[in-house]
N, C-alpha and C positions, 0 to 999 in steps of 0.2 A: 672276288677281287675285281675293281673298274681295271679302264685298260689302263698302260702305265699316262698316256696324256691326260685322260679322264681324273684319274688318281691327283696326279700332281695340279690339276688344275682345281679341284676339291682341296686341297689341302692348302693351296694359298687361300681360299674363301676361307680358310678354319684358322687360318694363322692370321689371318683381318680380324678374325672374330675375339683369337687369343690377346691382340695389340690392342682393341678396342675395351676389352674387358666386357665385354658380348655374353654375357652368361645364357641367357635366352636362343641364341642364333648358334652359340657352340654345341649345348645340350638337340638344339634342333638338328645340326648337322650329325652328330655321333652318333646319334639315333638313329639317320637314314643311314648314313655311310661307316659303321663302326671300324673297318680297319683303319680312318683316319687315328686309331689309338691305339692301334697295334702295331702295325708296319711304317718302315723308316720311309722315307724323302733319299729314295736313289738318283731320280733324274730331275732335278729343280730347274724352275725356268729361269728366264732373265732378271725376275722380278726380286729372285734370290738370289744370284748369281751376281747382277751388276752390286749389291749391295756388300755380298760377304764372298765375292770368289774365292778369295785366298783360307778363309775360313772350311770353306765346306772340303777342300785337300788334305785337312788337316786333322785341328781339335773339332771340326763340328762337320763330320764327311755323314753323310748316309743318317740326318737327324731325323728324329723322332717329333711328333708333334710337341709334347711335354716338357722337349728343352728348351722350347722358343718362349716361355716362363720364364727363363733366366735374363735374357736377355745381354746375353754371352753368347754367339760374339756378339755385338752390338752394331743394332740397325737402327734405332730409332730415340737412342737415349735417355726414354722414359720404358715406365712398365703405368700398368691402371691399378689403382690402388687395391682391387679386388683382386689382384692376379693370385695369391690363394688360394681363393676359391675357383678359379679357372681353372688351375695345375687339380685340385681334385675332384674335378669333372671331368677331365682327361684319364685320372687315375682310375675312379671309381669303373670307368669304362671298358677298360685294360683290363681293370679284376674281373670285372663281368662279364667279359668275353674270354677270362681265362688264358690271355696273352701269356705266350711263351718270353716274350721281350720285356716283361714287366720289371724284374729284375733290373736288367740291363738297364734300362731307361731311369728307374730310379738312382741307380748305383751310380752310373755317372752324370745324372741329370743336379743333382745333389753337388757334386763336384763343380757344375759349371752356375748354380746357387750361390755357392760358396767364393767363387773367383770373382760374381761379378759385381763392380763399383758401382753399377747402375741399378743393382737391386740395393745397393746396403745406401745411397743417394736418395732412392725414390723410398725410404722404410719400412721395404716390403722383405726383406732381405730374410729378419728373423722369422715371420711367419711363413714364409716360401721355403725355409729350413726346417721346419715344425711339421709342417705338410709331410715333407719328402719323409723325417723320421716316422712318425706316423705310420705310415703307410710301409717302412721297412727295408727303408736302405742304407745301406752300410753307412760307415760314419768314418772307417778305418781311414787316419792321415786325412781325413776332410780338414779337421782344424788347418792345417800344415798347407792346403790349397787356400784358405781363407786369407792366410798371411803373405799370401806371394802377392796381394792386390792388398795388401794393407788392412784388410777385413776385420777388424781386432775381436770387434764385437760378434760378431758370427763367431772366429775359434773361440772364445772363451766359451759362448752359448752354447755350442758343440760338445765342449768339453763338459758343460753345467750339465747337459741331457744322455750323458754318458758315451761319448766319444774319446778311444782310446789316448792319453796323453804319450804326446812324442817328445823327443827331445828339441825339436825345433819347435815344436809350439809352446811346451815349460819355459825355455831361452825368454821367447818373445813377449810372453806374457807374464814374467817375471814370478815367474812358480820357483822360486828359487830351490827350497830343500828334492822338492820330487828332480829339477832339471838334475841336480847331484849325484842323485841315487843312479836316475838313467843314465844320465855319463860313465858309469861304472861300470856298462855292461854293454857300449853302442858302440857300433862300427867303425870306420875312420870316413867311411863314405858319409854315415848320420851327420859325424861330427862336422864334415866338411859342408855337410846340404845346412846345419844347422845356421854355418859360419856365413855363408852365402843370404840366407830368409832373414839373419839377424842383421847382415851391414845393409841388405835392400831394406829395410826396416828403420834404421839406424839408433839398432838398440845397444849403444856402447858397452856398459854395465854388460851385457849378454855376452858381447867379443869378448871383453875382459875374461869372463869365466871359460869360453869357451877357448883362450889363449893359454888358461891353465889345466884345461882337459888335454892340450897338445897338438893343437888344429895347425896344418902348414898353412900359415896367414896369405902367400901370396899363391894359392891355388884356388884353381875354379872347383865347384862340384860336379860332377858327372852328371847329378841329379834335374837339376835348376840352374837356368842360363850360364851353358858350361864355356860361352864363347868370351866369357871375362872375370877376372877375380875381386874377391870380398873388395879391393879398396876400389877398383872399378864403379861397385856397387855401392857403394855408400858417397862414394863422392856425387854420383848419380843422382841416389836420395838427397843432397844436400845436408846432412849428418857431421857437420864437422868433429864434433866429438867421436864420432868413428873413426871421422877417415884418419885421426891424431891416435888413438889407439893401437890402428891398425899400422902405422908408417912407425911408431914409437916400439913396436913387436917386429921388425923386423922387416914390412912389408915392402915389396919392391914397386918402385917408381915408375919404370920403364916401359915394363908389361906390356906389349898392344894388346886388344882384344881382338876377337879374331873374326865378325862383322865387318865393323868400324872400320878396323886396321889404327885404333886410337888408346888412347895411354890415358891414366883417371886424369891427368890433367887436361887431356882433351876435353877428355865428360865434361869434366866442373867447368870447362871453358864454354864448351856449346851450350852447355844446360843454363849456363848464366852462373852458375855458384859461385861467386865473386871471390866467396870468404874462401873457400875451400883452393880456389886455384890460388890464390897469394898464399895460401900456408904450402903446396905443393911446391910453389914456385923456389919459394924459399929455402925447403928440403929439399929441394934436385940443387940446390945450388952448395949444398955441404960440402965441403972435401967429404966425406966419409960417403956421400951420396958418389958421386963424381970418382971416386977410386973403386967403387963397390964392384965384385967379378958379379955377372949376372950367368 
């Protein structure tokens, strides 16, 4: 192994290589220095640090070469249209050195695939999911990370190449008879994470069913941005048919979230939702609003 400056400094020339779509300059670097595809990125320099700090504390501590493919978190807003082929040159590398981390790197590299806008923008999104399967990583609730960034077409793809169907992803993509079955046998957490991915979504149709499975409409999920609830979230998305579903079931007005310190009419106000804050406005002005014990 180089020493740790040596390392980190090789791995930014590899992550230049990965941004450029470098096929040539990558395959030449792994060859000299193969643990760039085995071992993670402990100590990054400025050059990663000034771009994703808050990142690397987080969803993306201790990365691997192979995730910088996704382009989650997001440095530079595109990916190269070969980035397929990059992620497995990276992989085939790992296999051939018999990486212990292979796994790992797959299983959640796939996940951060699946999250990001910037692959499913630049169209590399589907093949860069195809790769990861391929090659044999988990698939489990990927669809369900696809839909927190709106991904539609990845969870359904997911689901097409045999990725387990959840009840948040059925909801979303309007699976209706399977979402039924699974409701009959899921959580109150599922159902709540489901209610959450469905009004950041703003798939009304989905709250509706998911308000006769017995979802408490004005709760956060534990699972997914547990710091505000479903009408939060959908006023957010800009959904007015949501946020009307979810206020017509009973949903409470008031709610802060717990960030912000702000109420969905905040949302829809900051966010611009023009339409959405005059319907809130207008329901906080009910008597039945205005008497309501909260």
């Amino acid at each position: 192994m180089s020493s740790e400056s040596t390392f980190e400094s090789l791995f930014h020339q590899a992550v230049l290589a990965v941004d450029s779509g470098d096929e040539n300059r990558l395959r030449q670097m792994l060859h000299t220095n193969p643990e760039l595809a085995t071992a993670p990125l402990r100590s990054p320099g400025k050059w990663l640090t000034d771009q994703i700090g808050n990142a690397l504390k987080t969803f993306f501590k201790d990365p691997y070469l192979l995730w910088f493919v996704s382009e989650d978190a997001v440095r530079n807003n595109t990916l190269p249209s070969n980035i397929a082929s990059i992620a497995q040159i990276i992989i085939d590398k790992a296999k051939e050195q018999h990486a212990d981390s292979l796994q790992l790197q797959l299983d959640y590299g796939i996940k951060l695939v699946a999250w990001s806008w910037v692959a499913r923008e630049t169209g590399v999104q589907i093949g860069l999911l195809d790769v990861f399967i391929k090659a044999g990583a988990s698939t489990f609730k990927v669809p369900d990370d696809a839909l927190v960034n709106g991904n539609f077409a990845a969870a359904e793809h997911l689901v097409h190449r045999g990725a387990p169907l959840s009840l948040p992803t059925a909801l979303c993509i309007g699976k209706w008879e399977e979402a039924d079955v699974l409701a009959a046998n899921a959580s109150d957490d599922e159902k709540q994470l489901s209610l959450v991915l469905c009004s950041l979504n703003g798939k009304a149709e989905a709250v509706k069913r998911l308000i006769r499975y017995g979802v408490h409409v004005s709760d956060s999920s534990r699972d997914l941005y547990s710091h505000a609830t479903p009408l939060h979230h959908a006023s957010g998305a800009g959904s007015l048919d949501t946020v009307k579903v979810l206020v017509e079931a009973g949903a409470k007005l008031d709610i802060r979230d717990k960030v912000h310190d702000g109420t969905p009419l905040d949302w829809a106000e900051y966010l611009k939702k023009e339409d959405i804050a005059v319907y809130l406005r207008e329901q906080a002005g009910k008597p039945e609003q205005q008497t309501k014990v909260n």
